[in-house]
C-alpha positions as CSV (number, residue, x, y, z in Angstrom):
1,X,-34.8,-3.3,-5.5
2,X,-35.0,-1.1,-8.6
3,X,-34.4,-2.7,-11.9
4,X,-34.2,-1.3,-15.5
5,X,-33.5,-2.4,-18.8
6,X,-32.1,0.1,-21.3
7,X,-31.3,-0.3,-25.0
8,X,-33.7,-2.9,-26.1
9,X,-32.2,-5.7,-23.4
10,X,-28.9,-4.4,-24.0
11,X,-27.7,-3.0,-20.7
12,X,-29.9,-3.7,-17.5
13,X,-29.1,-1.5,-14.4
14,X,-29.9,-2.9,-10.6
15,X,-29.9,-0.4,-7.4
16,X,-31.1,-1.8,-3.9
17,X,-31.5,1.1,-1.4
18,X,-32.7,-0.9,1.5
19,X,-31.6,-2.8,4.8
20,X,-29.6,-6.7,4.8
21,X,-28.4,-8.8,1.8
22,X,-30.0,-8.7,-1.5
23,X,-28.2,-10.1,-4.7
24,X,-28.2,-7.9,-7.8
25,X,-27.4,-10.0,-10.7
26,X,-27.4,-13.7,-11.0
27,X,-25.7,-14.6,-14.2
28,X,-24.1,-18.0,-14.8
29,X,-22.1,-19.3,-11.8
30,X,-21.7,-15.8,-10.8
31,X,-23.3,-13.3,-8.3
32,X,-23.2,-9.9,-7.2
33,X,-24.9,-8.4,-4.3
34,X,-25.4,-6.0,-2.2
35,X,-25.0,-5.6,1.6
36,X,-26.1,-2.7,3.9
37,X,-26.6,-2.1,7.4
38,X,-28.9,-4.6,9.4
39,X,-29.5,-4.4,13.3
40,X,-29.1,-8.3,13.4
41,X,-25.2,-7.8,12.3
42,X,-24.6,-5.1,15.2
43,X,-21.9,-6.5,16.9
44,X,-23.7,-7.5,20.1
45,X,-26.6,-9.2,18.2
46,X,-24.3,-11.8,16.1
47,X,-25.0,-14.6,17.3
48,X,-23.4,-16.9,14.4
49,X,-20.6,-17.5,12.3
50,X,-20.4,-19.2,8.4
51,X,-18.3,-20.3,6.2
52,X,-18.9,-21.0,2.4
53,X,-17.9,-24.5,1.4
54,X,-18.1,-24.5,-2.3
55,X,-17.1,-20.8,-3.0
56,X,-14.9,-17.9,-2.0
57,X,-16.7,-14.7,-1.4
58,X,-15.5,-11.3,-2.4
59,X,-16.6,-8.3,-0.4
60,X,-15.7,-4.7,-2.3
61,X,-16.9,-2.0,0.3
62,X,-18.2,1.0,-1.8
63,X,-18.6,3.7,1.1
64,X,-18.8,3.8,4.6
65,X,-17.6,1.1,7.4
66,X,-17.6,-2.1,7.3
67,X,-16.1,-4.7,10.0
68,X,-15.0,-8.3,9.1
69,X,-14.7,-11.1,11.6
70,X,-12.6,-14.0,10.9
71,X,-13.4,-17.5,12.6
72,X,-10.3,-19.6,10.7
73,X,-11.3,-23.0,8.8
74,X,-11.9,-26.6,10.0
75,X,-15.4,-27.9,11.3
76,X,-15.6,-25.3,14.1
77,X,-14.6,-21.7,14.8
78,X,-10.9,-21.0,16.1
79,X,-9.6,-17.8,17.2
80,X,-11.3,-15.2,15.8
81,X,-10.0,-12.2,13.9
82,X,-11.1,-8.9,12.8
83,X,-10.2,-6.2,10.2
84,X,-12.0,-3.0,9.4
85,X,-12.3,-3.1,5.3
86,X,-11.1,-0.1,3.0
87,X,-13.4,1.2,0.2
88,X,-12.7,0.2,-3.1
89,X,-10.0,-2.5,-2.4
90,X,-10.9,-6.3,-2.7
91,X,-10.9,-8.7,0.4
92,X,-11.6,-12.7,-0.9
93,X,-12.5,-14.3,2.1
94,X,-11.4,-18.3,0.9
95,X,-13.7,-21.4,0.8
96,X,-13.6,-22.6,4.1
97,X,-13.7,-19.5,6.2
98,X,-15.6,-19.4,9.1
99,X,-16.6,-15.4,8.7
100,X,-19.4,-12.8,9.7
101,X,-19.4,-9.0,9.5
102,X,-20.4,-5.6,10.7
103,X,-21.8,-2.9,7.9
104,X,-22.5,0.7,9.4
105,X,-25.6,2.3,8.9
106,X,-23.4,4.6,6.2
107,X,-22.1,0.9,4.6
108,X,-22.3,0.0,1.0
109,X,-20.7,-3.3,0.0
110,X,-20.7,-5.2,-2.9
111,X,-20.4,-9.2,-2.4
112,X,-19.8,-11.8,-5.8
113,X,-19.9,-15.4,-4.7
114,X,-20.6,-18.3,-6.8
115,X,-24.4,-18.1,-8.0
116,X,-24.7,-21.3,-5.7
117,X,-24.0,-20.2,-2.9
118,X,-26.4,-21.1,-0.4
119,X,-27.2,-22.4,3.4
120,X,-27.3,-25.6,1.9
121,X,-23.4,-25.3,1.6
122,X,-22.8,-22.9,3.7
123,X,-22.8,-24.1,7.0
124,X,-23.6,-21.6,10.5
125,X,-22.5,-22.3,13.4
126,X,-23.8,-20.7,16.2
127,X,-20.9,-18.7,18.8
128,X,-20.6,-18.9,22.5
129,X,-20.6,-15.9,25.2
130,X,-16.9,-15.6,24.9
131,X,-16.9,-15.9,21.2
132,X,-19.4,-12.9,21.5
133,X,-17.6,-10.8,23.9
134,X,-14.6,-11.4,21.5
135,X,-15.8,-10.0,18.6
136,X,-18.0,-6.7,20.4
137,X,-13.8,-6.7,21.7
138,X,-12.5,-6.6,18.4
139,X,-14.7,-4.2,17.2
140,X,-13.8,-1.6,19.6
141,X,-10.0,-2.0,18.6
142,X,-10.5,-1.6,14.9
143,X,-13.0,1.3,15.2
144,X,-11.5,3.5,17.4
């Protein structure tokens, strides 16, 4: 991550140009950050779902493609749904949510969450085989 501070400490600008999840700014109870492509989050290779019990999360797709999977609330994952996000419109995925996601390799996304967010209360649950096949399933049908 490349960090600057202009104007004394006026103004301090943040760029991230590689791979995954790295936040930006922690200010507060506030977070942004930044998600790009990462092989783990093709498709095929997800092998989990979470959901965020003490915070919704806000995903802002900058450019590029980017797939969100749905697993519904409760303690475990219900049907799973999927929608392929449109740049520069907000999608709050609500406290509770059993979710995971897709970037492409031509994906930026911007994430704010509460500052503490965490996998202490953000629980993972791991998916079966059909839960797998479901969402390579999915997908297809949103990317064609």
């Amino acid at each position: 991550m490349e960090k600057e501070v202009l104007f004394g400490d006026s103004l301090e600008v943040s760029a991230f140009n590689g791979e995954g999840y790295l936040p930006l700014i922690d200010f507060e109870s506030w977070r942004v950050a930044e998600l790009r492509y990462i092989d783990e989050l093709e498709p095929d290779r997800i092998d989990n779902m979470q959901k965020h019990n003490e915070t919704d999360e806000i995903f802002v797709v900058l450019t590029g493609d980017f797939t969100l999977f749905l697993g519904g609330q409760g303690d475990d994952i219900g049907e799973i749904s999927a929608i392929k996000l449109e740049p520069l419109k907000l999608y709050n995925v609500k406290k509770g949510t059993f979710h995971t996601h897709t970037p492409e390799k031509n994906c930026t996304c911007l994430i704010i969450e509460n500052r503490n967010t965490s996998d202490d209360n953000s629980p993972k649950i791991k998916i079966t085989k059909e839960q797998s096949k479901r969402i390579v399933e999915l997908y297809n049908e949103v990317n064609k």
